[in-house]
N, C-alpha and C positions, 0 to 999 in steps of 0.2 A: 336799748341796753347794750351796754360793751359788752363783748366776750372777754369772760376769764385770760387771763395771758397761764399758759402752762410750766414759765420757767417761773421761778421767783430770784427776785432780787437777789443778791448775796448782799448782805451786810458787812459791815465793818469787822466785825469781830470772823466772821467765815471766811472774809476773805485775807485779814491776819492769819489764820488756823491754814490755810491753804499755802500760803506762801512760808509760815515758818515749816510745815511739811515736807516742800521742795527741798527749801534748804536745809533740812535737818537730812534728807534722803541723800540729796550728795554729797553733806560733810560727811557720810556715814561709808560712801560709795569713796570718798577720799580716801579716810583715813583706815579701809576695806587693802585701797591701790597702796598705801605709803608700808603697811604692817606687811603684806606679801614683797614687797623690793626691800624692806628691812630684813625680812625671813630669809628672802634669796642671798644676801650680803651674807647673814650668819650662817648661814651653811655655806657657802663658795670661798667664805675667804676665813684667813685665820684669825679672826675675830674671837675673843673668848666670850660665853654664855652669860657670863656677870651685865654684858652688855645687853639683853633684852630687854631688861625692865626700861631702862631709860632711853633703849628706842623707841617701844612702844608708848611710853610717853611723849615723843617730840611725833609721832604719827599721830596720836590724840589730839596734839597741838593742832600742826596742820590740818586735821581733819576739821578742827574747830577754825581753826581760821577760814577756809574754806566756806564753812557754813553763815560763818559771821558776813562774811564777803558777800555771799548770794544771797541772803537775807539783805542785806542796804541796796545791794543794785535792784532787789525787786521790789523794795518799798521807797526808794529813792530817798530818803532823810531817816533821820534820826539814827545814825550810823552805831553810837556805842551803845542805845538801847535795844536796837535790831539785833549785831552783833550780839552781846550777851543773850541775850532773850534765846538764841538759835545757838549758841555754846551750851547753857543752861540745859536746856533742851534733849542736845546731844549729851551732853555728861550724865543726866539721867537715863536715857537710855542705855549708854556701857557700862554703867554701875550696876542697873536691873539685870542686864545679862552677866557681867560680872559676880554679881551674887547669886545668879541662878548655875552659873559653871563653878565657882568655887567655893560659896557657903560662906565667906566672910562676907561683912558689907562694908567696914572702915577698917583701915589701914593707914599707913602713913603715907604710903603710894598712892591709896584714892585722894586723899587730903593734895599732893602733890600734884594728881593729876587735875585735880577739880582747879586749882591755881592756873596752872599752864592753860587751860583748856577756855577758862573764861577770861582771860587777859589775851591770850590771841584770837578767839573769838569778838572781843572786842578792840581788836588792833585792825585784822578782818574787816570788820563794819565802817571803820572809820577810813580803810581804802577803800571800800567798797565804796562809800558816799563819794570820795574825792576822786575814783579813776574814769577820767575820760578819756574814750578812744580819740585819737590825733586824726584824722584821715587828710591826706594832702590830695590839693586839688590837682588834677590835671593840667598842664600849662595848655592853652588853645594857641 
């Protein structure tokens, strides 16, 4: 008789859940880094306040592209469905916390942001599929 094996397989779908997780953790860890350098610009410089909102919208952007990005590099194809899938993803999560700090759940800025967020997420996926590193060889 074989011995039981004590790992089990991951399947298809775990190992999907797994990888949209990464990338959903550092579009979140992005777009975490883009809202703190957009914070520090409005307060250091003379910037007026009217400007938040649509910073933190182009940080959601990037945050989503970012995620879309590392979602296709770690599933290597299917780039616009990776991407979105890991925009998605992220846009649900800032909405949940969103509604849980502010008590709206739609607005005309969620509507806006849900736009930006899965059109660079899925801009993301589709570099993500096509960027290959270059490395030049050493001449001998």
């Amino acid at each position: 008789m074989r011995a039981k094996s004590k790992h089990k397989e991951s399947t298809p779908h775990i190992i999907l859940i797994k990888r949209l997780a990464i990338s959903t953790l550092i579009g979140a860890a992005a777009l975490l880094l883009a809202i703190f350098i957009m914070g520090l610009i409005l307060s250091g410089g003379n910037i007026p306040q009217a400007y938040a909102a649509p910073l933190a919208t182009m940080a959601a952007g990037f945050g989503a592209f970012v995620a879309g990005f590392i979602m296709a590099k770690l599933c290597g194809g299917k780039g616009v469905v990776m991407g979105a899938l890991a925009g998605l993803t992220l846009l649900v999560i800032i909405t949940c916390v969103a509604l849980i700090v502010s008590g709206t759940l739609l607005t005309n800025a969620t509507f806006l942001r849900a736009v930006v967020m899965i059109l660079a997420s899925i801009i993301g996926g589709m570099f993500g599929v096509n960027f290959k590193i270059k490395r030049k060889m050493p001449k001998i």
